[in-house]
C-alpha positions in Angstrom: -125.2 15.5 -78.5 -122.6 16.0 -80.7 -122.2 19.8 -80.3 -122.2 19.0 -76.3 -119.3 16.3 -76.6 -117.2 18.7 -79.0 -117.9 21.5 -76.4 -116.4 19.1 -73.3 -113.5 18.2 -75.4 -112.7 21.8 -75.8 -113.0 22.6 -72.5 -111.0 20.0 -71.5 -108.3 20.3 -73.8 -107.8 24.1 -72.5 -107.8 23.4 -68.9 -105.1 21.3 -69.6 -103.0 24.1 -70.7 -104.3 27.0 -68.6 -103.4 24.9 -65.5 -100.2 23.4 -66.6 -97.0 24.4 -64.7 -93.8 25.5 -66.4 -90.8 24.8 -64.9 -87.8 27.3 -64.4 -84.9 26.7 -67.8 -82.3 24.4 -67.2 -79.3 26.5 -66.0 -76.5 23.5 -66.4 -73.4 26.4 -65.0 -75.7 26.4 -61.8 -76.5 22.7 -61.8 -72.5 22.5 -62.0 -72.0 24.4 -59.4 -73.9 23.0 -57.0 -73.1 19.1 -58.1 -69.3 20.3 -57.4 -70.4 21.8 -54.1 -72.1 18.8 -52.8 -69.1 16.3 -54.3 -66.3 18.2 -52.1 -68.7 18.2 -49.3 -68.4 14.7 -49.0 -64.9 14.6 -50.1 -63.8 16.7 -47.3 -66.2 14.5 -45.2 -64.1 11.5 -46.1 -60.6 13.0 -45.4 -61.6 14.5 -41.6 -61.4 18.2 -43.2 -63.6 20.3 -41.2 -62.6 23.3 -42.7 -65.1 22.7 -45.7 -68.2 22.3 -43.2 -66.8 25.7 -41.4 -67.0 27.7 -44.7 -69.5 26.4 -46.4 -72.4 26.0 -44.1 -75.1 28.8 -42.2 -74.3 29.0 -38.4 -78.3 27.8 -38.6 -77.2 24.4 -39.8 -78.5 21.6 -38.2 -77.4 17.9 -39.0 -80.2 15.5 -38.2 -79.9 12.1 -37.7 -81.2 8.8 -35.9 -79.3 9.7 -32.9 -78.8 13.5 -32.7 -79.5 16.7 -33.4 -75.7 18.8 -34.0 -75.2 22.3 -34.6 -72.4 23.8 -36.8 -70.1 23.6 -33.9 -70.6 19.9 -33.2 -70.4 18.4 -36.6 -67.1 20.8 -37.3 -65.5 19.2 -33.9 -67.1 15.2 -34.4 -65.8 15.5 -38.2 -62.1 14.0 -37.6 -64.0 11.6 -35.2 -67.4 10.6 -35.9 -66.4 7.8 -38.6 -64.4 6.2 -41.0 -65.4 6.9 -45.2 -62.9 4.9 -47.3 -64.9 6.0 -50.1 -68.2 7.3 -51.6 -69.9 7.6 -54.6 -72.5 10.4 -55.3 -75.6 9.6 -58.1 -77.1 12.1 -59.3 -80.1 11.5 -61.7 -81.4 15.0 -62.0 -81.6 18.0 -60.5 -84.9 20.0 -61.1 -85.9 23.5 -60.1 -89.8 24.1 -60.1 -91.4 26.9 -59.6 -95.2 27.2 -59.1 -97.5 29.7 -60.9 -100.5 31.3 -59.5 -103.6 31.4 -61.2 -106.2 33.7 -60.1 
């Protein structure tokens, strides 16, 4: 009994780590980067630039929300018009890249 329960621990202690995801390194220039990005995003956002959508966004972009679907075109024309930001403030906890590894 013994010999079976130190055999199940084994095995279960390995199939821990030979099915254990690793996650991609922290690259903190590239989490920079994009935290930047996404901060004069909104910035421009808030002061009616739509210069800032028009060069930073695909011509795929879509914007969905609870009352439309707008292309690239739309949002750049609705962004002096579509509202009034006094302010914003932009939280980010953490940003996390995963990757997934393939057992076979």
């Amino acid at each position: 009994m013994k010999t079976i329960m130190m055999i199940l621990m084994v095995v279960v202690g390995l199939s821990a780590v030979a099915f254990a995801q690793r996650t991609a390194p922290k690259n903190s220039n590239l989490e920079t980067q994009i935290i930047a990005l996404e901060r004069a995003g909104w910035e421009a956002w808030k002061n009616k630039d739509s210069s800032w959508t028009r060069d930073n966004v695909t011509e795929e972009f879509l914007l969905v929300n609870s009352e439309s679907v707008s292309d690239k075109a739309q949002v750049i024309r609705s962004t002096g018009t579509d509202c009034e930001v006094k302010s914003f403030s932009l939280v980010i906890s953490s940003l996390s890249i995963w990757t997934k590894t393939r057992f076979s």
